[in-house]
C-alpha positions as CSV (number, residue, x, y, z in Angstrom):
1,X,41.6,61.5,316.8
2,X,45.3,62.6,317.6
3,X,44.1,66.1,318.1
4,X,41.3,65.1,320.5
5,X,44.0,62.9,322.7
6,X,46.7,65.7,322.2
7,X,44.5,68.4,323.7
8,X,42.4,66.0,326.3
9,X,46.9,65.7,327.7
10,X,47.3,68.7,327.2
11,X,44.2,69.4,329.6
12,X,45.5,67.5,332.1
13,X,49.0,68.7,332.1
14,X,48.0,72.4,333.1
15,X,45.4,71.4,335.3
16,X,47.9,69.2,337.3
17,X,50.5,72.0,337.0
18,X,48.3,74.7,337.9
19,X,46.9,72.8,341.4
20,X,50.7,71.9,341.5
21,X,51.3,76.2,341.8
22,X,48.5,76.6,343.9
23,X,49.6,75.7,347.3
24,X,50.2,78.4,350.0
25,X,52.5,78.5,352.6
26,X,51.2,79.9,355.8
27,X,53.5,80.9,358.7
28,X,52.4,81.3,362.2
29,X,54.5,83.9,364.2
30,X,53.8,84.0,367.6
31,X,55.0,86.7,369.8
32,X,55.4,86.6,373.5
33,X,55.2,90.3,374.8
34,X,56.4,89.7,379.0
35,X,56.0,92.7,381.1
36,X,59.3,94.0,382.9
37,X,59.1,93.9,386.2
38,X,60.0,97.2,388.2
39,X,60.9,97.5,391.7
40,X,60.0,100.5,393.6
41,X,63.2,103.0,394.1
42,X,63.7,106.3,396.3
43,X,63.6,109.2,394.0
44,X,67.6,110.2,395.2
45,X,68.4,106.9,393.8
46,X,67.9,107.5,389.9
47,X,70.9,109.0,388.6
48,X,71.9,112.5,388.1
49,X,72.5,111.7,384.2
50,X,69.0,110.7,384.0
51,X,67.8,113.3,386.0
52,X,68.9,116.0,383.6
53,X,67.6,114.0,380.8
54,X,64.0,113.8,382.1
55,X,64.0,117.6,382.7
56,X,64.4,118.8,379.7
57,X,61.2,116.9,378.9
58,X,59.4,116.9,382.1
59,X,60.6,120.1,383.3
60,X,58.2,121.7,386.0
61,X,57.6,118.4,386.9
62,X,57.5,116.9,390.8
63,X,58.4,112.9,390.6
64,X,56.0,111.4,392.7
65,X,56.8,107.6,392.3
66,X,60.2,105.9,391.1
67,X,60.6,102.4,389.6
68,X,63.6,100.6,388.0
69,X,63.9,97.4,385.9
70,X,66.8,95.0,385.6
71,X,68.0,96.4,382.7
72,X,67.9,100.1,384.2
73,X,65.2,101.3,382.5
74,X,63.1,104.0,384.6
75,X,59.4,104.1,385.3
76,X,58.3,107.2,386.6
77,X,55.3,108.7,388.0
78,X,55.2,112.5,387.5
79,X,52.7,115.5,388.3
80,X,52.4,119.3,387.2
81,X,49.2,120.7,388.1
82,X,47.7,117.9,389.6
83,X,48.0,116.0,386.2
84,X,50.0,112.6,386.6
85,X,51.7,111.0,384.3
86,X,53.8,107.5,384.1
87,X,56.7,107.6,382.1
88,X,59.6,104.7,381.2
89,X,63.2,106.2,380.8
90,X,66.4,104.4,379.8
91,X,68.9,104.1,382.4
92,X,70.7,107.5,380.8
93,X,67.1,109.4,380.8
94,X,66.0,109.1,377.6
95,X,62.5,109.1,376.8
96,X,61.1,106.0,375.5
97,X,57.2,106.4,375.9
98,X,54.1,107.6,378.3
99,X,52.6,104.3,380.3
């Protein structure tokens, strides 16, 4: 009889212990991903630094369409060929990807 009460505790012991370990955590990230905003610039008015930057990459290259953000960065619309390609630029010139 003592064996029968011991093991019917013991039972309930690791069941509650084991639904005690059971619970998950769940974290919800969210991520807000806000376009920059670019204002449309002459050509003449991205800087030489970044100019000779962008050649080396783009050399061969006419720039067709200029845009800067707030923070400088360059978006660029480039052709060779009549192929176009949109490009964003740091404020030195250096590449950061294809649009």
């Amino acid at each position: 009889m003592k064996n029968l009460f011991l093991t019917a505790a013991l039972v309930i012991a690791l069941s509650f212990n084991a639904s005690a370990n059971t619970v998950t955590e769940t974290t919800s990230t969210n991520t807000i991903h806000q376009e920059k905003e670019y204002k449309r610039i002459d050509g003449s008015e991205v800087s030489q630094e970044a100019l000779q930057n962008i050649s080396k990459k783009y050399g061969g290259y006419s720039m067709e369409e200029a845009y800067v953000a707030a923070d400088g960065e360059y978006k660029l619309v480039l052709s060779k060929d009549g192929q176009k390609v949109t490009a964003l630029f740091t404020a030195a010139g250096e590449f950061v990807k294809e649009a």
